[in-house]
C-alpha positions as CSV (number, residue, x, y, z in Angstrom):
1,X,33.4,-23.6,41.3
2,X,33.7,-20.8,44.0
3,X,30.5,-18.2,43.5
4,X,30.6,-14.7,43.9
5,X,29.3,-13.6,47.3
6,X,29.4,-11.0,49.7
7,X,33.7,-11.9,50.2
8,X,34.8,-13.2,47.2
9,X,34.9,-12.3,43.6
10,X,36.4,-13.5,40.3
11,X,38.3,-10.8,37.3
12,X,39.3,-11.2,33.9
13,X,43.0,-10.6,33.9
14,X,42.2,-7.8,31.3
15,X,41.1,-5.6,34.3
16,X,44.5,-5.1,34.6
17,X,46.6,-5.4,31.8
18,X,45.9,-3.8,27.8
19,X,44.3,-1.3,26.9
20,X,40.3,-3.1,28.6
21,X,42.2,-2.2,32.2
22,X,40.0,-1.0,34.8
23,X,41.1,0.3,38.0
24,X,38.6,2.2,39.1
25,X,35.8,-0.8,38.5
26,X,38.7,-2.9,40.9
27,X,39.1,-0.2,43.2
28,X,35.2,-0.2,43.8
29,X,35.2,-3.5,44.3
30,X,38.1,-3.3,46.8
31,X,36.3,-0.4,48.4
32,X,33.2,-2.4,48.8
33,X,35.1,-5.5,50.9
34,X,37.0,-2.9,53.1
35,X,33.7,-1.9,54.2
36,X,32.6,-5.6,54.7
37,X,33.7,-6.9,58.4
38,X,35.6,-9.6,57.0
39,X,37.1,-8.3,53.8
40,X,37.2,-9.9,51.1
41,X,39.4,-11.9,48.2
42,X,39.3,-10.5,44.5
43,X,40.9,-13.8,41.7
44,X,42.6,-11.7,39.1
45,X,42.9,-14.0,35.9
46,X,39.4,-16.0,36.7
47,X,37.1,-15.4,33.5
48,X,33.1,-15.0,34.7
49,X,31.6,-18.7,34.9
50,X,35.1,-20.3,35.4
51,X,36.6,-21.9,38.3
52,X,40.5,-21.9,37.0
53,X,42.2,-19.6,35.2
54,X,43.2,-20.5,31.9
55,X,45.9,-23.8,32.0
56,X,49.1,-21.4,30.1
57,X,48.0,-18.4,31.2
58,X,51.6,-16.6,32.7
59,X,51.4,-13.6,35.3
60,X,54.1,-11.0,34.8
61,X,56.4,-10.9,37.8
62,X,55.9,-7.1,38.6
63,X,51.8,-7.3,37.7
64,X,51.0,-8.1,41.8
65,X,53.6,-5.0,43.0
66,X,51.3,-2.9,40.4
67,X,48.1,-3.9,41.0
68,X,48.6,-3.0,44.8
69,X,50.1,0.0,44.0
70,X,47.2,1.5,41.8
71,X,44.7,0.4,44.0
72,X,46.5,2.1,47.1
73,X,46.5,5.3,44.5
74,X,42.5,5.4,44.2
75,X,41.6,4.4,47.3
76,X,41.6,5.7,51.0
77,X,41.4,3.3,54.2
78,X,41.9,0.6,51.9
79,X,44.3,-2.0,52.6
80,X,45.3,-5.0,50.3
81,X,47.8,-7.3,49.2
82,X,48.4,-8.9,46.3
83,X,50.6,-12.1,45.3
84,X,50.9,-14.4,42.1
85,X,49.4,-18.0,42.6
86,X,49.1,-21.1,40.8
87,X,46.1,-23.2,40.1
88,X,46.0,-27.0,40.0
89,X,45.8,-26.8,36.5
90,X,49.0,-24.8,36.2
91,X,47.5,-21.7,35.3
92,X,48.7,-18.3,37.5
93,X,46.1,-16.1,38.5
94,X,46.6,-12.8,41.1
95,X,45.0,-13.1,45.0
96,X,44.2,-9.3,45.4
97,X,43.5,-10.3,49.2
98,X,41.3,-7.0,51.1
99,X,41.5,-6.5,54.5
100,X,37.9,-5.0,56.5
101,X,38.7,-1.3,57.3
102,X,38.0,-1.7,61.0
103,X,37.3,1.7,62.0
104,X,36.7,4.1,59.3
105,X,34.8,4.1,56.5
106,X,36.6,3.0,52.9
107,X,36.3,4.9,50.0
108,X,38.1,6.1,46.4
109,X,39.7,9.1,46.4
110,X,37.1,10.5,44.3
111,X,34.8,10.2,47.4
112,X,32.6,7.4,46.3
113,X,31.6,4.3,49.1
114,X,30.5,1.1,48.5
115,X,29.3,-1.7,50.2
116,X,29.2,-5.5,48.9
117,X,25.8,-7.3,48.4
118,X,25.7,-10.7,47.5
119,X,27.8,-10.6,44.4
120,X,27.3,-6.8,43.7
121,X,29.3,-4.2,44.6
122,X,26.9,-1.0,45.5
123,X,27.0,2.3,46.0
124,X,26.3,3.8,49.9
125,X,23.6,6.2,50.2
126,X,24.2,8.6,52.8
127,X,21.8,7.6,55.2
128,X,23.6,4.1,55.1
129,X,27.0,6.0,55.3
130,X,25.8,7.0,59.1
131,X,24.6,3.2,59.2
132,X,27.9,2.0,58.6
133,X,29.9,4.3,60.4
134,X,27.5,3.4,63.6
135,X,28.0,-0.4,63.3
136,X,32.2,-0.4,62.8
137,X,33.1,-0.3,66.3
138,X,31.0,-3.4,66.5
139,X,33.5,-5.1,64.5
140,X,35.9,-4.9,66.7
141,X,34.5,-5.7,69.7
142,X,34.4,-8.8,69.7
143,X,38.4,-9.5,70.0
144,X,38.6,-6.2,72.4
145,X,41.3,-7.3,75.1
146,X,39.7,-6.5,78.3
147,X,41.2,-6.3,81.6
148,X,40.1,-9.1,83.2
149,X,43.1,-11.6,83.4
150,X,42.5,-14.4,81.2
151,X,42.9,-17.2,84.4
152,X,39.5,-15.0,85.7
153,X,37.3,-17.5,83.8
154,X,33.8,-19.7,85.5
155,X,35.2,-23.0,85.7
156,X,32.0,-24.5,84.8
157,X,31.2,-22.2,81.4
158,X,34.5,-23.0,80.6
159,X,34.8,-26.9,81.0
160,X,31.0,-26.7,79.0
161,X,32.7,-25.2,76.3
162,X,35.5,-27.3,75.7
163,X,33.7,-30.3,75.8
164,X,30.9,-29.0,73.3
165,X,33.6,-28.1,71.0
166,X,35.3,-31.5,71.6
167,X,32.1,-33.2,71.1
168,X,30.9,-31.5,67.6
169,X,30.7,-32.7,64.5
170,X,31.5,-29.2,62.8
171,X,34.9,-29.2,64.2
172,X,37.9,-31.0,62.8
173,X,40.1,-32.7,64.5
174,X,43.0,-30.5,64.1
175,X,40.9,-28.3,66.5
176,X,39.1,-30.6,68.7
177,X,43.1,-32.0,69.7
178,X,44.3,-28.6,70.7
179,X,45.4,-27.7,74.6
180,X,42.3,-25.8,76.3
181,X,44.0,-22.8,77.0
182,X,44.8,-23.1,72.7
183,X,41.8,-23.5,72.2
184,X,40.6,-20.0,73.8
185,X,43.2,-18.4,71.5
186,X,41.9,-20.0,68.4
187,X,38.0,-18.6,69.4
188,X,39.5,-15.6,70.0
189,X,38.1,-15.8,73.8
190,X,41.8,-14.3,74.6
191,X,44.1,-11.9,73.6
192,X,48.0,-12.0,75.7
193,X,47.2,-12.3,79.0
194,X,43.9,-11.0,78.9
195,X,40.3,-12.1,78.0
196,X,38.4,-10.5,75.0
197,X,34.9,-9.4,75.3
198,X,33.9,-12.6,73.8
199,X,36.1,-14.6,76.3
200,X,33.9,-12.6,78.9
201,X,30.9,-12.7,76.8
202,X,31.4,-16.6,77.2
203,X,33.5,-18.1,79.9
204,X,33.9,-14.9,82.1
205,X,32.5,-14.7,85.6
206,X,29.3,-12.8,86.4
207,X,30.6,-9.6,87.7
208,X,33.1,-9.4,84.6
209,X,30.0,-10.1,82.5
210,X,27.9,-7.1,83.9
211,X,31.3,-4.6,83.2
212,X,31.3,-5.6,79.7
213,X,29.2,-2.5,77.8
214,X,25.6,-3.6,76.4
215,X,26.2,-7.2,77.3
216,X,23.0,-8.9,76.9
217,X,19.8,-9.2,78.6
218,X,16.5,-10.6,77.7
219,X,13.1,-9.9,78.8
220,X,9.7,-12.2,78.4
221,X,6.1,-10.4,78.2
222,X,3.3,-11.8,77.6
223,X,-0.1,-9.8,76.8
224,X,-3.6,-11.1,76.8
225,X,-6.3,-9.6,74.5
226,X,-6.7,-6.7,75.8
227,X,-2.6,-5.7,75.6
228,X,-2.2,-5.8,79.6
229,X,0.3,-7.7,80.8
230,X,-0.5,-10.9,82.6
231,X,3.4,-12.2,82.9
232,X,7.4,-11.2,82.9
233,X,10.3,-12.8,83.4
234,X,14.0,-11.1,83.0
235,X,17.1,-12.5,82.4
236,X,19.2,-9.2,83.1
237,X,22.0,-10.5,85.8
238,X,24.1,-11.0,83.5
239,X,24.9,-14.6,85.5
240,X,24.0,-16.9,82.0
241,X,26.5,-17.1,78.9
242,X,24.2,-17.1,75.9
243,X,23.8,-20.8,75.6
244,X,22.8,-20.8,78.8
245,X,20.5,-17.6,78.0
246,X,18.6,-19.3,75.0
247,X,18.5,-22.8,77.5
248,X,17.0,-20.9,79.9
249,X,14.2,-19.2,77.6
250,X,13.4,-22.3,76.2
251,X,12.7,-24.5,79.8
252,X,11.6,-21.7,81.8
253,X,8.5,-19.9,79.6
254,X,5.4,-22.7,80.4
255,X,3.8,-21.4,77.2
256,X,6.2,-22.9,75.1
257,X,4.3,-26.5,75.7
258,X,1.0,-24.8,74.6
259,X,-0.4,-26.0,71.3
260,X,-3.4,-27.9,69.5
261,X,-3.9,-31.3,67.9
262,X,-4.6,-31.8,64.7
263,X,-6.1,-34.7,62.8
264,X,-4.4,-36.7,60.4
265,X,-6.3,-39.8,59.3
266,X,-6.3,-42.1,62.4
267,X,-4.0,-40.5,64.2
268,X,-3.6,-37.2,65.9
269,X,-0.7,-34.8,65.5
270,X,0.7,-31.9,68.3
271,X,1.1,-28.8,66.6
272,X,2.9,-26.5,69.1
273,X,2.1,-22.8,68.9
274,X,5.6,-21.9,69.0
275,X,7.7,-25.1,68.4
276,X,11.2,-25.2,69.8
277,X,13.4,-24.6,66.4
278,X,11.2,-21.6,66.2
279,X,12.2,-20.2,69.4
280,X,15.7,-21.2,69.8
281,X,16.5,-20.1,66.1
282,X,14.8,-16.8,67.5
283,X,16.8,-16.1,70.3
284,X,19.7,-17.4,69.0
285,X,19.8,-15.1,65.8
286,X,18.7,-12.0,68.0
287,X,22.1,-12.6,70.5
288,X,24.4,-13.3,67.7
289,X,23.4,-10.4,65.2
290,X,23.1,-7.7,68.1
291,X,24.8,-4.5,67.6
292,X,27.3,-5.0,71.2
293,X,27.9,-1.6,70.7
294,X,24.0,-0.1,71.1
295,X,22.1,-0.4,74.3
296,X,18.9,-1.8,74.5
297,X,17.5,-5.4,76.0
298,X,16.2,-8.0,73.2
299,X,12.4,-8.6,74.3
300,X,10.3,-11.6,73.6
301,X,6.8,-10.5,73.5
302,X,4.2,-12.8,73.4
303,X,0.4,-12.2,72.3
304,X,-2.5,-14.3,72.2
305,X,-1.8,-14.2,68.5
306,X,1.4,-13.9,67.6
307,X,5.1,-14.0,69.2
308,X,7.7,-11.4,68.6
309,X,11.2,-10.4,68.9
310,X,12.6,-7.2,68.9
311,X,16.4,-6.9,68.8
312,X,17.6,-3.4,69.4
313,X,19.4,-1.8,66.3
314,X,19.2,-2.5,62.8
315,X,19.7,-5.1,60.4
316,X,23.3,-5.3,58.8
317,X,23.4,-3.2,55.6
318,X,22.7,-4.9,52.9
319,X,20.3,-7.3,54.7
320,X,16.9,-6.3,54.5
321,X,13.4,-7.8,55.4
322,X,12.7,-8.8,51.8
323,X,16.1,-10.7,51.6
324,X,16.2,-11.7,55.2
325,X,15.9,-15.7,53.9
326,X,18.9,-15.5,51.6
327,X,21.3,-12.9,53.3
328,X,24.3,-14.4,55.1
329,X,26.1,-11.0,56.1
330,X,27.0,-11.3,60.1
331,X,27.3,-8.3,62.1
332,X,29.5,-10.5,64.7
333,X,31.7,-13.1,62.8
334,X,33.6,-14.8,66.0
335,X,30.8,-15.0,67.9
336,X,28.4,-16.8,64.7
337,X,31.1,-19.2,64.9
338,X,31.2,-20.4,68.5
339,X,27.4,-20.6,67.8
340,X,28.1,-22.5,64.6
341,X,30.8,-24.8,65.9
342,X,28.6,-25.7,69.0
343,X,25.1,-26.6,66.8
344,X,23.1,-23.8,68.5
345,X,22.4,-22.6,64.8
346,X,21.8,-23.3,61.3
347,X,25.6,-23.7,59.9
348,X,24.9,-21.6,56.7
349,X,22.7,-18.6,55.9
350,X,20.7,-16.4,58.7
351,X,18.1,-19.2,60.3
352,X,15.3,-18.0,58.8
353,X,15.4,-21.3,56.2
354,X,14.9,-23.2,58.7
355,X,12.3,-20.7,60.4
356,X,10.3,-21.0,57.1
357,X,10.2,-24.4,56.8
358,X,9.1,-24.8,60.3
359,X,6.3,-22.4,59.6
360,X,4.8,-24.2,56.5
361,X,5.5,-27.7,57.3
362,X,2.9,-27.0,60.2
363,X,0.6,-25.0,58.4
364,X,1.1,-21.5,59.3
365,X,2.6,-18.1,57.7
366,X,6.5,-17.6,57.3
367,X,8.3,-15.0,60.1
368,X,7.4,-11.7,59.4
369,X,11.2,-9.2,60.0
370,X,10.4,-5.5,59.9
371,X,12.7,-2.7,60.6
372,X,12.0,0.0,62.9
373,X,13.8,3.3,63.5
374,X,15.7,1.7,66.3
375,X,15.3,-2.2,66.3
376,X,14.5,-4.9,64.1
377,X,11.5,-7.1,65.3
378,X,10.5,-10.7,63.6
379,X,6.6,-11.6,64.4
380,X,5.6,-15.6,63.7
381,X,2.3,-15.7,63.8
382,X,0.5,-19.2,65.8
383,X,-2.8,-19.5,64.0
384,X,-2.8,-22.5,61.9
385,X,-3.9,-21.6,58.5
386,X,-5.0,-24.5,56.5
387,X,-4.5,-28.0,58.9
388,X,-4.8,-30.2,56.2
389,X,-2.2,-29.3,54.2
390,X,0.3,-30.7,57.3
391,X,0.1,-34.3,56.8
392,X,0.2,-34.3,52.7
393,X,3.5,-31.7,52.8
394,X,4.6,-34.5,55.5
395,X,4.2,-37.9,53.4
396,X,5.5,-35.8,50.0
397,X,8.7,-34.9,51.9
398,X,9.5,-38.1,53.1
399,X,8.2,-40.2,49.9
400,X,10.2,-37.9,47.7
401,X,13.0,-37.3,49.9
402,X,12.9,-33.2,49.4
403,X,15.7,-30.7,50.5
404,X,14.8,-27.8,53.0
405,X,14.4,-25.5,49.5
406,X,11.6,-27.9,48.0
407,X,9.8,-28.0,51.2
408,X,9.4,-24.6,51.7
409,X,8.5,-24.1,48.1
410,X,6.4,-27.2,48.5
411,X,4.4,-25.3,51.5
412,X,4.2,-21.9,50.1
413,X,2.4,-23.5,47.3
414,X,-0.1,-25.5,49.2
415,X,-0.9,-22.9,51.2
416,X,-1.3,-20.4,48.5
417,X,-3.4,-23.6,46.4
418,X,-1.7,-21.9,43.4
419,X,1.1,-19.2,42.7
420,X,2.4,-17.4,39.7
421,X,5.8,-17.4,38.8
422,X,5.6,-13.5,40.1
423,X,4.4,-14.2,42.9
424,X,6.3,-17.0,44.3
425,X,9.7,-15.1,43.0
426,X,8.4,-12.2,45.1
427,X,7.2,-14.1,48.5
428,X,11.1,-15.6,48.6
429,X,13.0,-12.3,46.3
430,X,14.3,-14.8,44.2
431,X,16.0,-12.9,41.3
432,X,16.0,-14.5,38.1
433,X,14.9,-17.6,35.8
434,X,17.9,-19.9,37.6
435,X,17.3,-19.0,41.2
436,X,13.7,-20.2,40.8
437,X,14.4,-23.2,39.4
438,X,17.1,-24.4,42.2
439,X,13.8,-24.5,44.4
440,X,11.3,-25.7,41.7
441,X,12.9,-28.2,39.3
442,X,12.9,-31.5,41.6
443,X,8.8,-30.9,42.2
444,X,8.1,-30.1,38.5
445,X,9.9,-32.9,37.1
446,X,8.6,-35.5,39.9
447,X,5.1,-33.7,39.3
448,X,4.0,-32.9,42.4
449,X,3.9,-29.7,41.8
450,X,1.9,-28.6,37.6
451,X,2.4,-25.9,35.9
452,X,0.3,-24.0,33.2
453,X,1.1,-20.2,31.1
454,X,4.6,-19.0,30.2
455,X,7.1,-16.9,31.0
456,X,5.8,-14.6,34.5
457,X,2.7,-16.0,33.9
458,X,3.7,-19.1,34.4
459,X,1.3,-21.0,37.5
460,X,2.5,-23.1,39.8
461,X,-0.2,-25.9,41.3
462,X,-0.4,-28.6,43.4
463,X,-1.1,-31.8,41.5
464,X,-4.3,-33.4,42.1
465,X,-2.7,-36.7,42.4
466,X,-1.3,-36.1,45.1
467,X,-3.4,-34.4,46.7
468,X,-5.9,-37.3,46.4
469,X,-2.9,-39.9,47.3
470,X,-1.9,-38.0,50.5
471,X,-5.8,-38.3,51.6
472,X,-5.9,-34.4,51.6
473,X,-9.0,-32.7,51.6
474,X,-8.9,-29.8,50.3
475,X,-12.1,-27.1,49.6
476,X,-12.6,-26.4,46.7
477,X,-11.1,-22.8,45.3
478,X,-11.8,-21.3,42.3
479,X,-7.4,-20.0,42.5
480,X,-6.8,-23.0,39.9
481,X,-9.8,-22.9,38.0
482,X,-9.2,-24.0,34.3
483,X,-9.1,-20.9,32.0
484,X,-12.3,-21.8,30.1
485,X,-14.6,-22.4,32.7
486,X,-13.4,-19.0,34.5
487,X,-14.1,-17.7,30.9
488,X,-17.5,-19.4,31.3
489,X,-18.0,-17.9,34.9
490,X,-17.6,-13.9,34.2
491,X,-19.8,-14.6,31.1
492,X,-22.5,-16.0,33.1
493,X,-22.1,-13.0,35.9
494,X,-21.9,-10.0,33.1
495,X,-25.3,-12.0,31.1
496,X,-27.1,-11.8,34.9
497,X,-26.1,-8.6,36.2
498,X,-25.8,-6.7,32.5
499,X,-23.4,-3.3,32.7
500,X,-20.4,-4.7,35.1
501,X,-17.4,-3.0,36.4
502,X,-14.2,-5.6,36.9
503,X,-14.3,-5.0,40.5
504,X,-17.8,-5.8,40.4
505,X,-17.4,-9.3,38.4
506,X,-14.6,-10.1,40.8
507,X,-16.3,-9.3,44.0
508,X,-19.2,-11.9,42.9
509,X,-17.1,-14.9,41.5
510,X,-14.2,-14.9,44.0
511,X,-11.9,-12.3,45.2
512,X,-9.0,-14.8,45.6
513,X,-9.0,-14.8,41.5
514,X,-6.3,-12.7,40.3
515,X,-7.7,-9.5,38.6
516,X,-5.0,-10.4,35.6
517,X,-6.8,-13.5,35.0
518,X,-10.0,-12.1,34.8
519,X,-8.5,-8.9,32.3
520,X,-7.3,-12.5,30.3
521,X,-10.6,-14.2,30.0
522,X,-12.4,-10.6,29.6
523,X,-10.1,-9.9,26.4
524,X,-11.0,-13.5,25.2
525,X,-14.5,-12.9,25.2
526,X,-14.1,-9.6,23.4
527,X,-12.3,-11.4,21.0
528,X,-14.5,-13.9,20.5
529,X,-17.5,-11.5,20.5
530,X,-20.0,-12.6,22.8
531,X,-19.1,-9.0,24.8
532,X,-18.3,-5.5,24.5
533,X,-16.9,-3.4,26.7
534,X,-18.2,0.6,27.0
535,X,-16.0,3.7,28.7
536,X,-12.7,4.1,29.7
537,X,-10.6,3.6,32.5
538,X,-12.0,3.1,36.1
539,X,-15.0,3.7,34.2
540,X,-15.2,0.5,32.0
541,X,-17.8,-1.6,32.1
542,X,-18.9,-5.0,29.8
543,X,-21.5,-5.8,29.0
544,X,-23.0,-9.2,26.5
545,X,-23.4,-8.1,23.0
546,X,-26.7,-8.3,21.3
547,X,-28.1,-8.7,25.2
548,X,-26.9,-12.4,24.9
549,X,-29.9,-14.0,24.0
């Protein structure tokens, strides 16, 4: 079945037909792909949580003709078209097909805009509006004719081009057998006679690469402790194509072979700092999601503790730094595909999956993206936070053959030694009972990762099995203490230091404890009456009933 996303959505045929028709709910959603760089394709006759339309179902020959008509009535910059089809099952259903409004701003004729988010269709707030309106020329820019004749091409970026596209695995053959100067067409590196931007971008010759406007450049600082610099190095000639830009970076910064080793058993394991999926997926995301139409270089700073990007701009709308890990909205469609088609990237989503698996599989904290007035900068920090949970994610992910979703989830737990359902929804702004599950079920049900409590209090643990199997040794922490001896715990602390606050009882048995849990086990001894509590609010204090003796 075909889900909803950012370019595609499913309708009941009773959006447009009877007396249940809604246009204006369609003509949102229309409104909403316009302003989308790729557009988008509505299935008229598709019920919710089906993947054909129903096997008899009959579309009436002048439906299509009406549907584009009343959508053309209530909306402005809109463009669609829509035409019967038939499904393998024999069932007709409408392709309401929208095409991106390039260089204005969709909207209904009521003056409403809307924007599409995963499989929502919201409405623009006006600082977005001037978002939007600032990022549509960079839709276009990629296929831009320019004047440089399309025979004007560097022999050598060319010839590594074609054979990298030859040579991958994420082209089909249909592709990979086309004639080279075909070829250019289909990416979009030409248009007539003429390269594109992109062309230029990627096969043209320096000089013709330093005309092109905010084509990009890259600079390296690095900082010691006391934030002076102690290094640079630029790539601003504009002489490198941006595989040869993220090569370049990779082989020519000596601190990328910096790192530390790290016990495991008998052996010893080299943990880079900054390992190379880390960097490349870096660079790579910060040249293909750049604004081309904003100036600004992309600069790699690098710290004694940490190493950041900052990408001039900001982040596509309706990607932010919370959804960062699930958001595949791309500000620069042709270009994401050379990348795609030539392995420089991950093929689906933004990169950061494979960031954060990276991250935790070695021990350390997931990227950190914020958004700045004018840029976007992602920090990965290089301390190593807990080295012994490396080798037991390791020999888990191997014995149990996990996905990339179970190892993160698999790492964020370790780490963490427990999470609630809360908070390990909220570290990866997973929405919803399902979407946890797709990263959960395969670790609960092998039981290497417990759970205890219901519903948002639901905990997530490692078990100790294997833990103790993987040779792990972990200190002890009092985050997965069993409910009764935690009970046991603030019972002993309120008998010994008589009138206590709940700040005070958690500062003396261990901060990491959740203040929930302690409310919990505070409630239960109240209950139970073996204490009482006295005041109100931040005020509150327990105390043992009868002085506990």
């Amino acid at each position: 079945m075909r889900s909803e996303n950012n370019y595609f959505d499913n309708k009941s045929l009773k959006t447009v037909v009877g007396k249940t028709a809604d246009f204006d709910e369609l003509a949102k959603d229309a409104v909403a792909f316009a302003n989308t760089s790729k557009g988008g394709d509505i299935y008229i006759g598709i019920e919710d949580g089906c993947s054909l339309p129903p096997p008899k179902q009959i579309i009436p020959e002048e439906l299509p003709g009406k549907v584009s008509l009343r959508i053309s009535q209530l909306t402005v910059n809109t463009f669609v078209t829509a035409d019967p089809k038939t499904a393998e099952n024999g069932g007709e259903f409408i392709l309401l097909r929208v095409y991106p409004s390039r260089s204005t701003i969709a909207g209904t004729t009521d003056g409403k805009y809307y924007i599409r988010i995963g499989d929502e269709s919201r409405p623009l707030l006006p600082d977005q509006l001037l978002h939007l309106l600032t990022d549509k020329p960079s839709y276009i820019w990629e296929t831009k004719a320019t004047r440089v004749p399309r025979t004007e091409y560097d022999e050598k970026k060319r010839q590594d081009f074609l054979i990298g596209i030859r040579s991958s695995d994420r082209v089909s053959n249909f592709v990979k057998e086309m004639a080279d100067d075909e070829l250019l067409d289909y990416y979009l590196f030409t248009e007539g006679e003429f390269l594109t931007n992109l062309g230029v971008l990627w096969i043209g010759k320096r000089n013709d690469r330093a005309k092109i406007k905010y084509s990009p450049a890259i600079q390296f600082i690095k900082y010691d402790e006391n934030g002076n610099k102690v290094n640079k190095i630029a790539w601003d000639d504009y002489s490198l194509n941006p595989q040869e830009l993220i090569d370049a970076i990779w082989t020519q910064i000596p601190d990328w072979k910096e790192g530390i080793e790290v016990a495991d058993g008998l052996f010893r394991d080299f943990i880079p700092n900054y390992s190379e999926k880390i960097v490349r997926e870096l660079v790579t995301n910060a040249i293909v999601h750049k604004p081309y139409t904003t100036a600004g270089d992309i600069f790699i700073n690098l710290y004694p503790d940490r190493l950041e990007i900052h990408n001039p701009g900001n982040l596509p709308i309706g990607v932010t730094p919370q959804n960062i890990l699930h958001s595949s909205i791309r500000r620069n469609d042709h270009l994401c595909k050379v990348v795609n088609d030539l392995k420089m990237m991950e093929k689906e989503g933004s990169g950061y999956d494979v960031m954060y698996e990276e991250q935790l599989m070695n021990g350390k904290a997931v990227p950190e993206p914020r958004e700045g007035d004018d840029r976007v900068i992602v920090s990965v920090k290089k301390l190593i936070n807990n080295p012994g949970i490396i080798g037991m994610i390791r020999r888990v992910s191997e014995q149990y053959s996990l996905s990339r979703k179970e190892r993160i989830a698999l790492g964020l737990i370790a780490q963490n030694h427990s999470m609630t359902a809360t908070e390990f929804a909220k570290a990866l702004d997973l929405k919803g009972d399902h979407a946890t599950r797709a990263w959960l079920d395969k670790l609960i049900n092998q039981r290497i990762v417990l759970t205890k409590g219901k519903t948002r209090g639901t905990e997530y643990y490692i078990n100790p099995q294997v833990i103790r199997s993987s040779n792990f040794q972990r200190k002890p922490d009092l985050k997965i203490i069993e409910p009764h001896r935690l009970r046991e715990l603030i019972y002993e602390d309120i008998r010994t230091y008589k009138k206590c606050s709940i700040s005070e009882i958690s500062k003396r048995i261990g901060p990491e404890i959740s203040r929930y849990k302690i409310r919990q086990q505070l409630q239960a001894l109240i209950d139970a009456g073996r204490i009482v509590k006295e005041g109100a609010s931040s005020a509150t204090v327990y105390l043992v009933k009868n002085g506990g003796e």
